[in-house]
MARVEX-220554 format. One line per 5 residues: their letters; for each residue y, z, x of C-alpha. Coordinates in pm, 1 decimal, always signed. Example, Ala and Ser with C-alpha at 12.3 -4.5 7.8 and 13.67 -1.06 7.14 Angstrom:
// residues 2
AS	-450.0,+780.0,+1230.0 ~ -106.0,+714.0,+1367.0
//
This chain:
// residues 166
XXXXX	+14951.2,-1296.7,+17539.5 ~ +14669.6,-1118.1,+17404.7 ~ +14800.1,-796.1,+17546.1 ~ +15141.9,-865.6,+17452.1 ~ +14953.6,-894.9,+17049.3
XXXXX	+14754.6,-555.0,+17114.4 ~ +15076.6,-360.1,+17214.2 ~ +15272.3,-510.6,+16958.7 ~ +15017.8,-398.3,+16676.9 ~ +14989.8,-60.8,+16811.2
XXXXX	+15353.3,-13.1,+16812.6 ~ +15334.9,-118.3,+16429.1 ~ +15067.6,+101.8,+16321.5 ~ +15215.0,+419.0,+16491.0 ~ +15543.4,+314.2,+16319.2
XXXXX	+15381.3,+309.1,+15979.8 ~ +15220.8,+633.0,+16065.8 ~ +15492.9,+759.0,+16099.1 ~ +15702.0,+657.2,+15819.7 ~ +15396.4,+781.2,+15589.7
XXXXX	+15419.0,+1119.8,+15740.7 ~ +15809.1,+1150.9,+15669.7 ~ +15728.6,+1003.0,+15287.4 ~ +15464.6,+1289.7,+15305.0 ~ +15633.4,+1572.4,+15424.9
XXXXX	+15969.9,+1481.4,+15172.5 ~ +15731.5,+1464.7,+14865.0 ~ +15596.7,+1823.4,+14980.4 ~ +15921.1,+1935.5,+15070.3 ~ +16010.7,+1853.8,+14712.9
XXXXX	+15731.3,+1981.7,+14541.9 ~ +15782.3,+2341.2,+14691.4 ~ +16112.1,+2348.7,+14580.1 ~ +15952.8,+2384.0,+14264.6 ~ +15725.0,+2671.9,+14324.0
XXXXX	+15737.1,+3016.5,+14376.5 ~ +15740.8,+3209.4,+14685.1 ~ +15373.5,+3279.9,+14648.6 ~ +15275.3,+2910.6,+14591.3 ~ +15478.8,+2791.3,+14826.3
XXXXX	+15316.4,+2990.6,+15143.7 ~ +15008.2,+2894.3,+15010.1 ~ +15067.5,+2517.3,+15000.7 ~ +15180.7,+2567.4,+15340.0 ~ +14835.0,+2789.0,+15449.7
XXXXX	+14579.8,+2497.2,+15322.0 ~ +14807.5,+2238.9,+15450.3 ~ +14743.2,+2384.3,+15840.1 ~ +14496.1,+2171.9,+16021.3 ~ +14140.8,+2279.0,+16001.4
XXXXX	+14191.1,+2478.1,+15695.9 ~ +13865.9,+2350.1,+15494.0 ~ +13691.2,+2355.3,+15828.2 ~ +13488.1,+2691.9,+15685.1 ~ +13336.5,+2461.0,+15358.0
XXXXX	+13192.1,+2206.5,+15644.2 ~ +13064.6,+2404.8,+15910.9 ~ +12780.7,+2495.3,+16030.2 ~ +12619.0,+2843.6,+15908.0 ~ +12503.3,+3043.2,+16242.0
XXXXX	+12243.7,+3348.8,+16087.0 ~ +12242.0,+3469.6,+16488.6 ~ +12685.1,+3457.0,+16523.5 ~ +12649.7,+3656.4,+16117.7 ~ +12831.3,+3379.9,+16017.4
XXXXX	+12694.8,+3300.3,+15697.9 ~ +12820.1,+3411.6,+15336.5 ~ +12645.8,+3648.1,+15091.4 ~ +12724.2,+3463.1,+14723.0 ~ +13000.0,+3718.3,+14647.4
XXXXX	+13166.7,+3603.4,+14981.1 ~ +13174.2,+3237.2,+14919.6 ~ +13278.5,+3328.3,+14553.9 ~ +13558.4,+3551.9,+14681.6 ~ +13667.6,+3272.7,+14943.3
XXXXX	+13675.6,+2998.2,+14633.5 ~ +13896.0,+3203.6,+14463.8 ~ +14115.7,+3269.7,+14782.3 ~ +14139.8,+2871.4,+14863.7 ~ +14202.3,+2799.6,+14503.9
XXXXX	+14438.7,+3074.6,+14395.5 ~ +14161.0,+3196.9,+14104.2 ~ +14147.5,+3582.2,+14029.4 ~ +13889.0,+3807.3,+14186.9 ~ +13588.8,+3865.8,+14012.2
XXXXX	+13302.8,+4111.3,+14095.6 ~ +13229.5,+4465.1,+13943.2 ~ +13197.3,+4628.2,+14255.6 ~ +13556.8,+4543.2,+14352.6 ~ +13809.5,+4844.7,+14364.2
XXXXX	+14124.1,+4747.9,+14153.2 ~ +14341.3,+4971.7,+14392.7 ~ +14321.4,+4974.4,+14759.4 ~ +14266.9,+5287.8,+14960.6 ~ +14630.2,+5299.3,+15026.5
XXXXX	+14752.3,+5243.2,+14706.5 ~ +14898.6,+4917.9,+14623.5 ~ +14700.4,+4678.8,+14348.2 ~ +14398.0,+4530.4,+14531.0 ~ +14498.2,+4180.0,+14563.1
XXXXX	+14407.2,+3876.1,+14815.6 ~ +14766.1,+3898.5,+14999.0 ~ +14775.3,+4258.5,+14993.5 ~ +14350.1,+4265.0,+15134.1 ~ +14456.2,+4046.5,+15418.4
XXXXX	+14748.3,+4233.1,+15530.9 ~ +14672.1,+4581.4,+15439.9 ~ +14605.3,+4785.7,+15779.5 ~ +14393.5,+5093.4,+15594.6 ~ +14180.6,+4908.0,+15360.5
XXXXX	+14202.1,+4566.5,+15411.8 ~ +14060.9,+4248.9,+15639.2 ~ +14254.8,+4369.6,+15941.1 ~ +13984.4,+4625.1,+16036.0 ~ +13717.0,+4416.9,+15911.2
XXXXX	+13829.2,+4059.5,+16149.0 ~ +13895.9,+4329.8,+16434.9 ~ +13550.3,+4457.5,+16374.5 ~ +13376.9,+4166.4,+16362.6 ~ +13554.8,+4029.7,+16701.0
XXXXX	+13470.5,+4318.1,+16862.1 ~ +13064.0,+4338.5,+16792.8 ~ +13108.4,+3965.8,+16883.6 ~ +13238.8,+4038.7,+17187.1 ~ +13014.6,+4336.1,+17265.1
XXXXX	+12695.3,+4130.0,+17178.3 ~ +12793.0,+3896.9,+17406.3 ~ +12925.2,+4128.8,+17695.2 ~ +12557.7,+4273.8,+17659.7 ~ +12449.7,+3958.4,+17815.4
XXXXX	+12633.1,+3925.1,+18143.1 ~ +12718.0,+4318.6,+18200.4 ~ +12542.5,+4648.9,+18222.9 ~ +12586.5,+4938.5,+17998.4 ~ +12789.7,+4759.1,+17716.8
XXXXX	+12855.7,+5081.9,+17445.0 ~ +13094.8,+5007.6,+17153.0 ~ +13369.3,+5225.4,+17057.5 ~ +13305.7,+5526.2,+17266.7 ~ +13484.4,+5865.8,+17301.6
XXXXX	+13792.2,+5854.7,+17585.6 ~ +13784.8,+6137.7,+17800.5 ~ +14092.0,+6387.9,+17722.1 ~ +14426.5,+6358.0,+17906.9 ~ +14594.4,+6624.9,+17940.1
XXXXX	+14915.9,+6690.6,+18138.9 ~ +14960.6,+6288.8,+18230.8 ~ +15224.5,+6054.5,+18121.9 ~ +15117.3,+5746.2,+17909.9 ~ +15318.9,+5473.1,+17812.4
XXXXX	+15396.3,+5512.3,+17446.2 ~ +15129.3,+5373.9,+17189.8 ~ +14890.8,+5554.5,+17304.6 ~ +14649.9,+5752.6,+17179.7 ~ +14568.8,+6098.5,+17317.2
XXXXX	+14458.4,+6282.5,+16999.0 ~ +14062.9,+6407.7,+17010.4 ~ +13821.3,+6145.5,+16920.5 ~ +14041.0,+5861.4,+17060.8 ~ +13824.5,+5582.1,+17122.9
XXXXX	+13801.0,+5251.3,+17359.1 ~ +13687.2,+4892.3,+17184.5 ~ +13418.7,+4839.8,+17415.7 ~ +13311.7,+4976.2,+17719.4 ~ +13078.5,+4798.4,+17986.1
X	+13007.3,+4829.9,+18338.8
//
């Protein structure tokens, strides 16, 4: 009997959960209707799971995960769709276009791209250091000449590997 009580609640609580998350999603679904583009993707990016995760967690000084004050400033006015402040920001990127949070995070010449690839690579070579010998970031490839490679690659001079270890 007891059991029979247990399952039946449980069965009524996942059906309320679930009816609560189709009310949700509708009212969102009618609130972006309402917004532009720009909005829109950016409801959509703070409504992903574990989006606020970076206000909560735990700063790591060793992993160079903590934030200068113009980096938390700069991510506030990312989450919250403010404009960029700062005097030592450029207006224009390197490549051009207006300087601007979607354009930073997508631009492959001056933007975040380098920087996140960057930053996982040190992490990764810091940590390759540990468990390998001879860990060297970013060094020279040796010149091919004369071979085939598949296409993508690079054989100009100065063509370099992420990391290297042995």
């Amino acid at each position: 009997m007891y059991q029979e009580n247990k399952e039946n609640l449980n069965e009524v609580k996942s059906s309320i959960k679930w009816t609560k998350r189709k009310e949700y999603q509708e009212k969102q679904k009618d609130i972006k209707s309402h917004l532009s583009a720009d909005d829109s993707r950016k409801i959509d990016l703070f409504s992903e799971k574990g989006a606020s995760t970076w206000l909560t967690g735990v700063l790591m000084e060793s992993l160079r995960l903590t934030l200068n004050r113009q980096e938390f400033h700069d991510l506030i006015s990312a989450r919250y769709n403010l404009p960029l402040t700062g005097e030592a920001r450029p207006q224009v990127c390197s490549c051009g276009s207006p300087n601007t949070i979607d354009h930073a995070v997508d631009c492959k010449r001056g933007g975040f791209v380098s920087l996140r690839h960057n930053c996982v690579r040190d992490l990764l070579a810091k940590e390759l250091e540990n468990i390998c010998y001879d860990t060297v970031v970013e060094p020279q490839l040796q010149k091919v000449n004369g071979r085939y490679l598949p296409p993508g690659t690079k054989t100009e001079d100065g063509a370099r590997l992420d990391i290297s270890t042995r």
